[in-house]
SELO-40162 format. One line per field, with one value per residue (C-alpha): residue in three letters; x, y, z. Coordinates in steps of 0.5 Angstrom, whole numbers. Each point is the difference from the previous one (the first is absolute). Example, Ala and Ser with C-alpha at 12.3 -4.5 7.8 and 13.67 -1.06 7.14 Angstrom:
2
rest	[ALA;SER]
X	[25;2]
Y	[-9;7]
Z	[16;-2]
***
This chain:
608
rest	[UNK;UNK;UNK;UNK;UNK;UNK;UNK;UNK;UNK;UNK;UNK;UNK;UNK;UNK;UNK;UNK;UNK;UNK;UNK;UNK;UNK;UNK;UNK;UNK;UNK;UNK;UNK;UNK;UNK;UNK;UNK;UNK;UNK;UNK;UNK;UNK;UNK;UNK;UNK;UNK;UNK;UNK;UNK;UNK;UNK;UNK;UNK;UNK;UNK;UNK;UNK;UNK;UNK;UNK;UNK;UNK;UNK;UNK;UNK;UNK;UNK;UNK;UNK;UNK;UNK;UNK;UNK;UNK;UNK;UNK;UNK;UNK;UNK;UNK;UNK;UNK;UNK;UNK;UNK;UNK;UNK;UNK;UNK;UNK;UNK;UNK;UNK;UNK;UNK;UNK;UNK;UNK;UNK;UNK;UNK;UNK;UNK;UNK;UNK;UNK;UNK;UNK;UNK;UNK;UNK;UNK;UNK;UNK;UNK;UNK;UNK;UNK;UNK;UNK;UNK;UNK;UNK;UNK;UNK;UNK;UNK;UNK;UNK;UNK;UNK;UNK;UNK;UNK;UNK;UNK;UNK;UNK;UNK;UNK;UNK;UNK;UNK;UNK;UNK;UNK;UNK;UNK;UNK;UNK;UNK;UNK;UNK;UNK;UNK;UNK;UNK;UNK;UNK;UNK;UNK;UNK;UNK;UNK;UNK;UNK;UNK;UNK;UNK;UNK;UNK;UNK;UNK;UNK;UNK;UNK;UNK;UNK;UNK;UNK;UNK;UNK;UNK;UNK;UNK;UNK;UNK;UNK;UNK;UNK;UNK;UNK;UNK;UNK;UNK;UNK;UNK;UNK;UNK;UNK;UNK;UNK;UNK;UNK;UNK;UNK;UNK;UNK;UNK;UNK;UNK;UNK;UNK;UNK;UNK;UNK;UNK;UNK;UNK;UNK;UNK;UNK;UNK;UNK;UNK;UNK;UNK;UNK;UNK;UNK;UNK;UNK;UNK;UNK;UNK;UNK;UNK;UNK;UNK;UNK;UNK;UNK;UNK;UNK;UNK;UNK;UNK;UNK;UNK;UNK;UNK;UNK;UNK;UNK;UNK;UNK;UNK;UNK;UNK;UNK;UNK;UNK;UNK;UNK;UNK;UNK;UNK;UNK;UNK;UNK;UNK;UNK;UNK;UNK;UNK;UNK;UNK;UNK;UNK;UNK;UNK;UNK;UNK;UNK;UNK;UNK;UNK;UNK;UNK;UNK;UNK;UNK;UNK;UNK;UNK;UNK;UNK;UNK;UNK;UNK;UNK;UNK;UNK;UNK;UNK;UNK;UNK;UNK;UNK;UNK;UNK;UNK;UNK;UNK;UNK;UNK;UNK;UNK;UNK;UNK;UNK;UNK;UNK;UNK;UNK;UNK;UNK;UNK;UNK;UNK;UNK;UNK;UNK;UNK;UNK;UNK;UNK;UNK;UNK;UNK;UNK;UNK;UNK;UNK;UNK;UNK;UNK;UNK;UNK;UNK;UNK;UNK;UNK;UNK;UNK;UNK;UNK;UNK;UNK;UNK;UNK;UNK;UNK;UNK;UNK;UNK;UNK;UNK;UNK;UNK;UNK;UNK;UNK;UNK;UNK;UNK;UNK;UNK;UNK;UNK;UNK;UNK;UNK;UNK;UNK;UNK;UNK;UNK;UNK;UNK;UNK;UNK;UNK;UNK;UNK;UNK;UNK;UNK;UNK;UNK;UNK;UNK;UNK;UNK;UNK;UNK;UNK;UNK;UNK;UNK;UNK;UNK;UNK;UNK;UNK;UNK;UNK;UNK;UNK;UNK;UNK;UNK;UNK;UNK;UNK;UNK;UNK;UNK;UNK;UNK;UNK;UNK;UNK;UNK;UNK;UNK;UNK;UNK;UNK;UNK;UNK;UNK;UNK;UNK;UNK;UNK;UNK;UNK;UNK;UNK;UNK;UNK;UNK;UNK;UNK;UNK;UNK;UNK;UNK;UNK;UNK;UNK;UNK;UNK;UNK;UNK;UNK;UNK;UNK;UNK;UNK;UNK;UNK;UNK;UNK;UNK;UNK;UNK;UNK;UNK;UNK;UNK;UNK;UNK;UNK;UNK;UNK;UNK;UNK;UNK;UNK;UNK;UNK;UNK;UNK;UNK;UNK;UNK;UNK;UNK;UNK;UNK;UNK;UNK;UNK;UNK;UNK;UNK;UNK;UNK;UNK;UNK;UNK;UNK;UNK;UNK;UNK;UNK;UNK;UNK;UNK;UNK;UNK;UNK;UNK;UNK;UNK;UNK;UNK;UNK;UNK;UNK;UNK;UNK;UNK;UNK;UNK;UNK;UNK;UNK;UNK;UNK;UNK;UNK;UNK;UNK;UNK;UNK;UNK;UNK;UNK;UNK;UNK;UNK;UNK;UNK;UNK;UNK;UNK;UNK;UNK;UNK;UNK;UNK;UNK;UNK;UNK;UNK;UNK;UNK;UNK;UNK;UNK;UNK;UNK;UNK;UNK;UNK;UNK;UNK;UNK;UNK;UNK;UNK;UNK;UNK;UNK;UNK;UNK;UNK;UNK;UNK;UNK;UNK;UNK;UNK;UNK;UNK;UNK;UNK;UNK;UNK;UNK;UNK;UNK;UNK;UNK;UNK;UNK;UNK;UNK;UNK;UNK;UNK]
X	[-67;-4;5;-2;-7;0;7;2;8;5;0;-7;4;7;-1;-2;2;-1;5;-2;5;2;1;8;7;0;-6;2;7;-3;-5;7;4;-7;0;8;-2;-5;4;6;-3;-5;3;-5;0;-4;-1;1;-3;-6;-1;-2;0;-6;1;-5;0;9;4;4;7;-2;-3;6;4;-5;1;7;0;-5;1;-8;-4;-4;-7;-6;-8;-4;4;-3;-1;-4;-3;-3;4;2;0;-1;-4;-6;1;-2;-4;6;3;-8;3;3;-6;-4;6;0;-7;1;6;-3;-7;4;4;-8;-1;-7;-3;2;-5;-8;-3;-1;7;2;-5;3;7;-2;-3;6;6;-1;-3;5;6;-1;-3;5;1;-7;1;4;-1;-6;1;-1;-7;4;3;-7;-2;7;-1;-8;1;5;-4;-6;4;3;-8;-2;6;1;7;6;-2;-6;-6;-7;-5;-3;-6;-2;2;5;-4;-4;5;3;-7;0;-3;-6;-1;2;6;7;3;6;2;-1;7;-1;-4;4;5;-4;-1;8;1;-6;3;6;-5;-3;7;0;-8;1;6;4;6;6;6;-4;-6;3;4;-5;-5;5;3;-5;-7;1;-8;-5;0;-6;1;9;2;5;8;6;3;-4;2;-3;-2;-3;-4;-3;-3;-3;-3;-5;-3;-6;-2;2;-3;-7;1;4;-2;1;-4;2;3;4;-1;7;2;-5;-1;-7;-1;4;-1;-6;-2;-8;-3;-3;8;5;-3;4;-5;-6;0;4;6;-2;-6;5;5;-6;0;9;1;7;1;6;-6;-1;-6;1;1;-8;-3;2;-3;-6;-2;-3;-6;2;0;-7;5;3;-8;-2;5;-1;-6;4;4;-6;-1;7;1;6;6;3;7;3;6;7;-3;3;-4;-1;1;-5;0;-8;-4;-6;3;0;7;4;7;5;1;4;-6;-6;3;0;-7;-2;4;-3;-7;-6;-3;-6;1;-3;-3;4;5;1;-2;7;4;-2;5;4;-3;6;3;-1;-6;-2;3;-4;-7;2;0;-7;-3;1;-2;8;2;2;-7;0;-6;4;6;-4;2;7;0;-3;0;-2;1;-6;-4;-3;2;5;-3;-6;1;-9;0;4;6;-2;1;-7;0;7;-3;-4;-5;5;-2;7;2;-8;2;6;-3;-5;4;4;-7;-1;7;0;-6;-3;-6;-4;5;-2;2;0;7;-4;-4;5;5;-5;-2;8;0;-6;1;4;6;1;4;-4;0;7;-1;-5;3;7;-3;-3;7;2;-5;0;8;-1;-5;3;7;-4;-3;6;4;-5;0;7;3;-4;1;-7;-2;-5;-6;2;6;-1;-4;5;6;-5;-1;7;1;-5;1;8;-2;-5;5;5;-5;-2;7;2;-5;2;6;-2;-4;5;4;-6;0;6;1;-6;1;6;-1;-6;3;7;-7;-3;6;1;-7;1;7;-4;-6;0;-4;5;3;-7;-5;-7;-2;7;-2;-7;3;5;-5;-3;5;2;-7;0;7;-2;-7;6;4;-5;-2;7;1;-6;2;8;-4;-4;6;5;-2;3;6;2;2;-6;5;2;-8;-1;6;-2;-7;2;4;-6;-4;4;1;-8;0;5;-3;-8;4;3;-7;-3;5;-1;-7;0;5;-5]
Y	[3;5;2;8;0;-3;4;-8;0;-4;2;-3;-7;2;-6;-6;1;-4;1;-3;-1;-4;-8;1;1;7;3;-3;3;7;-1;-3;7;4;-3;1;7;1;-4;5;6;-1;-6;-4;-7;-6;-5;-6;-6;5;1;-6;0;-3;-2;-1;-4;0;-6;-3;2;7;0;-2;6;4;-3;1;7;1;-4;1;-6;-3;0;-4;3;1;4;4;6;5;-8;-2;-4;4;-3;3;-7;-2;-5;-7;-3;-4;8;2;-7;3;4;-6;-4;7;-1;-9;2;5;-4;-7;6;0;-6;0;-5;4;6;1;1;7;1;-3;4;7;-2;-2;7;4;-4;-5;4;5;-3;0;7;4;-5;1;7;0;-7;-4;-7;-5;-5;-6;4;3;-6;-4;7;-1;-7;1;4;-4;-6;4;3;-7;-3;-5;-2;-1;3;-5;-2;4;0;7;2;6;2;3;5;1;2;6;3;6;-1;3;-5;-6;-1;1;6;-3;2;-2;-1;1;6;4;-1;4;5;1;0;5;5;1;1;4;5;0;2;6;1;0;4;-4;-3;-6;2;6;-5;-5;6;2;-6;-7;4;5;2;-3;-5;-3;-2;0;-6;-5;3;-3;6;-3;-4;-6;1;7;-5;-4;5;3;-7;2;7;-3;-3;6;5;0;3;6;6;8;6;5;6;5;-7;1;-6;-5;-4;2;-8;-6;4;0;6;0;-5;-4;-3;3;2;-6;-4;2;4;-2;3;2;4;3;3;2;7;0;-2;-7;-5;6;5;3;1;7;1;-4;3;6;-1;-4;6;-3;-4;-8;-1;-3;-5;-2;-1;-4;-4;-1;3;-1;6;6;-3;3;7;3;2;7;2;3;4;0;-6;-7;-6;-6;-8;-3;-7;-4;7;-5;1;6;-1;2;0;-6;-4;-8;-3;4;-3;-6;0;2;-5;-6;1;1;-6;0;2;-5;3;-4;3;5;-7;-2;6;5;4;-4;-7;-5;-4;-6;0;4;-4;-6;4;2;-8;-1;6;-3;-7;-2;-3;-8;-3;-8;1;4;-5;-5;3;0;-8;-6;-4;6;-2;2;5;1;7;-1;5;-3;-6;-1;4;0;5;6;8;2;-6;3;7;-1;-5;-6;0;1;6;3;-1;4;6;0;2;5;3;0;2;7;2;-3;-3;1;-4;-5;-6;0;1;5;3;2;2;5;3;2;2;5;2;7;1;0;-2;-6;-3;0;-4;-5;0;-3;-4;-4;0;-3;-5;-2;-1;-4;-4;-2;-1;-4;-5;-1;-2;-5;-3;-1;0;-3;6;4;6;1;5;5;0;2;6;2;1;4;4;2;1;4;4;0;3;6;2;0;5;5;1;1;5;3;2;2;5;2;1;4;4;3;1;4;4;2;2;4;4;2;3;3;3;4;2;3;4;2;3;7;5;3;-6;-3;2;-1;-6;-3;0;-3;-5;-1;0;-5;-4;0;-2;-5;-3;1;-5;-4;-1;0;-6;-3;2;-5;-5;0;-1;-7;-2;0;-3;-6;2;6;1;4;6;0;1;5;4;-1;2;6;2;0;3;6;2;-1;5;4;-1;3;6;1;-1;5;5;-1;1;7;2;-2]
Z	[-143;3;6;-1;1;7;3;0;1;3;6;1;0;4;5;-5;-7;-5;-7;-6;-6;-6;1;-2;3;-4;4;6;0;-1;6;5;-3;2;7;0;-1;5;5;-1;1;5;4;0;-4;-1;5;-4;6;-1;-8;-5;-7;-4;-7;-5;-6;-1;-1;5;-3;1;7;2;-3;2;8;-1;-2;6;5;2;3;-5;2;-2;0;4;5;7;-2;6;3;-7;-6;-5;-7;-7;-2;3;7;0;4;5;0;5;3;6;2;1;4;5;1;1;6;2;2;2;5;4;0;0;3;6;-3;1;-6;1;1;-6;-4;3;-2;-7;0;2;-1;-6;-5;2;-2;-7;0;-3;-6;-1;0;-7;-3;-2;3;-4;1;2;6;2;1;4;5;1;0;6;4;-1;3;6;2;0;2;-5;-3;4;6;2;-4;-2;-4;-4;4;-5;-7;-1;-5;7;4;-4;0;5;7;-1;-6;4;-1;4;-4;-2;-7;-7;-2;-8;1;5;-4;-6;6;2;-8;-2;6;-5;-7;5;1;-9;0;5;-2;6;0;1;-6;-1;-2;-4;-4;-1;-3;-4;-3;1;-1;-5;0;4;5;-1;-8;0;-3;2;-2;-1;5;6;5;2;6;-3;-5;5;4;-6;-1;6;-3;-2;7;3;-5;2;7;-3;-1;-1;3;-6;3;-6;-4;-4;3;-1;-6;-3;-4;5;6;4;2;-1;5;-5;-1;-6;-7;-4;4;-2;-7;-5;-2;-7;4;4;-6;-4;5;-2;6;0;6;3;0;7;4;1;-8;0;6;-4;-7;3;3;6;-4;-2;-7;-4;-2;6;3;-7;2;8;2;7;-2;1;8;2;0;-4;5;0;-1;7;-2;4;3;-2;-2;6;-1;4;3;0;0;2;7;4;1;-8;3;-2;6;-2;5;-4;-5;2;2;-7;-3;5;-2;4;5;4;7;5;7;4;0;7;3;-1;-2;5;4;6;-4;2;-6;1;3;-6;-4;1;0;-6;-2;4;-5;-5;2;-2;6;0;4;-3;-4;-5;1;-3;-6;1;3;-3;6;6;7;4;-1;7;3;4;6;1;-4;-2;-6;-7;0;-4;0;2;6;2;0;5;0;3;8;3;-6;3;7;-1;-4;5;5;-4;-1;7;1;-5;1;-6;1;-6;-4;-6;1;-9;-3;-6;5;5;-5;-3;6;2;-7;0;7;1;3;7;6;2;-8;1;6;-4;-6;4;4;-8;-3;7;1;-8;1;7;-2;-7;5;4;-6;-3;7;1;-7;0;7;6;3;3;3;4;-2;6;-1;-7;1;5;-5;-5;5;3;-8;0;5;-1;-6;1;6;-6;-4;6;2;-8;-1;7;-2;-7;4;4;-6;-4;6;1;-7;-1;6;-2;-6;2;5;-4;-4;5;3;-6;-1;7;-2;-5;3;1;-4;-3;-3;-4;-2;2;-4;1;9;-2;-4;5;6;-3;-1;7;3;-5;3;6;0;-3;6;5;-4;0;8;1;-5;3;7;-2;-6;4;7;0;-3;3;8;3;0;-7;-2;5;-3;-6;1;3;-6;-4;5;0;-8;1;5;-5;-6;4;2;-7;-3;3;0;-8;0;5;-5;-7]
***
């Protein structure tokens, strides 16, 4: 079987073993006076409430001899094995089942009427697509449950079935677009799912060294990856892996180092893609050259020039230039070499295989840093002109109700009237002008949005881009309290709770940032100052040599610059969080290896 040319023992399956034998008393007896041996000599024997017999194809009448003989449970597959079901024929789709009612319970535990929007969003995002990523890891789901998973999660994001009642307000298709292409960065199941998949044919094209890899080289392949044919020896999850090759082999190529490992005709080791796809193979084995030839064995024969033949046949050929053999240096298998980063990675993959959208300019006036979820949420809707206003309801109901706006109740209800050109949404949004220091504000949605979108980043866009997704987020509250409820808010009372939230929230953010800053500090001068006392052990004429104490010398007065730095900057970082004494004795601290480190200095430059 192959066991030699990969050490493969049995010693490598001590704790779970599976033993094959023929479906008869005859075979089975002489597996019982084995186990009788081995439980003899070394004391050890089988537990028979943790052991199963499968049985394949054998008539009743011998299956209960066989049980007889050894009194093992009979098993049926699939079986757990390492968290996933173990089965030597293909899973059905009610045996995927189970991940899809793990996901029901485990949404109808949040109850998520009881959730925002942004919250529901965050726990799809980190727990729901999670659940049943290890499967994903080594199954191809089928597409019927692709579809029940993503149809749960698009009704949890919306609230739609038991839980309460909703209605899509964006495309599915939409929402697993990524941020910065207006969606909500929710993965596409079906192709992170190709993903996980692809990182194990990763492992076979790198040829990673662990036994799968070597086992499924040595038996399933037998030859190139990209041009093996379906075998009887592969097992059907190795089969439906290989189904996806030809998706993923656009992204893969090789940087020829010896090139003894590559495969001059299928792998794709110039940048125009293989040879196979852009000559014909009679032109390639007119120079005696076969499907198995290496790159090295071409590179070595070609002589550093293309064959006229080649360039005949695809003048593209002549624009690349002819790789060099690099000796004792293996080749290397490269992932989507058209980005700066070639290393395989399961999310680059993904990002691959997803595609290419167009990016909105949007996107940091919703999803800037310390943005609150719910309130980026609902801007996020307003961005893209998909909140329920009543114009657009029309085409849900045939008989609406009123189309006046609820607020004003003048004009029809709609996104550009709401955002704010209604007098009690201008009133507001007017004093949050005044409030955060924006006066020259548009009072246009567009306009707005393009001027936080082109404006650079500062502490005072952070405040300005809070207050639009509070304000946004408050006024749409206030509509649908109104439409619904016989509930009102008045106007002053509204910019009151987008100012405290605000306000909460930028406080949130400089306490954070302090206190990152504090952590940079102490790590920095800490390490810094482990280096400076060993220069300073070190320095003395004796001991290095004179370019060594100019190297050094430099080296400390560039750290010393340093901490003066970052003993002004612990001072204005750390004030309102730190007692006035702990400031002051930190400052003295660096004060005195500034001082140390001058004094060093300049003994380094009268010994230079």
């Amino acid at each position: 079987m192959g066991c030699q040319e990969i050490d493969l023992t049995h010693l490598c399956f001590a704790d779970d073993l599976f033993v094959f034998t023929h479906g008869d008393v005859h075979s089975v007896g002489v597996l019982k006076k084995a186990l009788d041996i081995f439980a003899r000599r070394s004391g050890l024997s089988p537990n028979l409430q943790k052991s199963d017999v499968f049985f394949g194809h054998v008539p009743l009448d011998e299956k209960a001899a066989i049980l007889d003989c050894l009194p093992f449970r009979q098993g049926t597959f699939p079986i757990r094995y390492l968290g996933v079901p173990l089965s030597p024929v293909a899973l059905r789709v009610s045996d995927y089942s189970i991940i899809v009612a793990k996901v029901k319970d485990r949404m109808q535990n949040w109850k998520s009427k009881f959730l925002s929007f942004g919250g529901r969003r965050q726990l799809i995002m980190s727990v729901l697509q999670s659940l049943q990523l290890y499967w994903m890891a080594v199954f191809l789901f089928p597409s019927v449950i692709i579809h029940d998973l993503e149809s749960c999660f698009r009704d949890f994001l919306w609230a739609q079935g038991d839980s309460s009642k909703g209605r899509c307000k964006v495309a599915w298709t939409t929402i697993c677009k990524p941020l910065e292409c207006g969606g909500l960065g929710i993965k596409r199941l079906t192709v992170w799912n190709r993903a996980l998949i692809t990182k194990n044919l990763w492992a076979i094209l790198s040829r990673r060294n662990n036994l799968w890899v070597q086992w499924i080289i040595l038996h399933s392949l037998r030859g190139s990856f990209w041009s093996a044919r379906r075998h009887h020896r592969w097992s059907w999850t190795f089969a439906r892996m290989m189904t996806i090759r030809d998706e993923i082999r656009r992204f893969v190529t090789i940087s020829v180092g010896d090139g003894l490992s590559t495969n001059a005709w299928e792998d794709a080791w110039i940048p125009c893609g293989a040879l196979s796809s852009i000559i014909p193979y009679r032109v390639f084995h007119g120079m005696s050259f076969t499907t198995s030839t290496t790159v090295h064995t071409v590179l070595n024969t070609i002589q550093g020039m293309w064959p006229t033949s080649w360039i005949e046949r695809n003048p593209v050929i002549a624009s690349h230039i002819v790789p060099v053999t690099q000796p004792n240096q293996r080749d290397v298998v490269c992932w989507d070499a058209t980005n700066s980063h070639t290393d395989f990675s399961v999310r680059r993959a993904y990002g691959s295989l997803v595609g290419h959208f167009d990016k909105v300019e949007w996107t940091n006036v919703v999803w800037f840093k310390g943005h609150i979820p719910k309130h980026a949420f609902c801007t996020w809707l307003a961005c893209l002109r998909r909140l329920p206003t009543q114009d657009r309801m029309i085409n849900w109901k045939h008989d609406p109700p009123d189309f006046r706006c609820s607020l004003c109740n003048s004009c029809m209800d709609s996104h550009s009237h709401l955002f704010f050109e209604c007098t009690f949404a201008s009133e507001v949004w007017s004093c949050i002008k005044a409030k955060v220091n924006w006066p020259a504000a548009p009072n246009s949605w567009d306009v707005m949005v393009d001027v936080l979108a082109d404006t650079t980043t500062t502490p005072r866009l952070l405040i300005q881009k809070l207050a639009l997704s509070a304000t946004v987020y408050m006024i749409w509250q206030e509509r649908n309290r109104r439409l619904f409820t016989t509930n009102r808010t008045h106007a002053i009372e509204i910019v009151k709770n987008i100012m405290d939230v605000v306000q909460l929230r930028d406080a949130w953010k400089r306490r954070k940032r302090r206190h990152t800053s504090s952590r940079v500090i102490l790590f920095i001068t800490r390490d810094n100052f482990t280096r400076v006392d060993s220069i300073t052990r070190q320095y003395t004429r004796d001991s290095i040599s004179s370019s060594t104490v100019q190297h050094s010398r430099q080296y400390l007065e560039f750290y010393c610059s340093t901490l003066k730095t970052l003993s002004r900057a612990l001072l204005f970082n750390t004030r309102d969080s730190l007692s006035s004494s702990t400031v002051q004795h930190s400052r003295h601290y660096l004060e005195h290896h500034c001082s140390s480190l001058e004094t060093v200095s300049r003994v380094g430059s009268e010994d230079y």
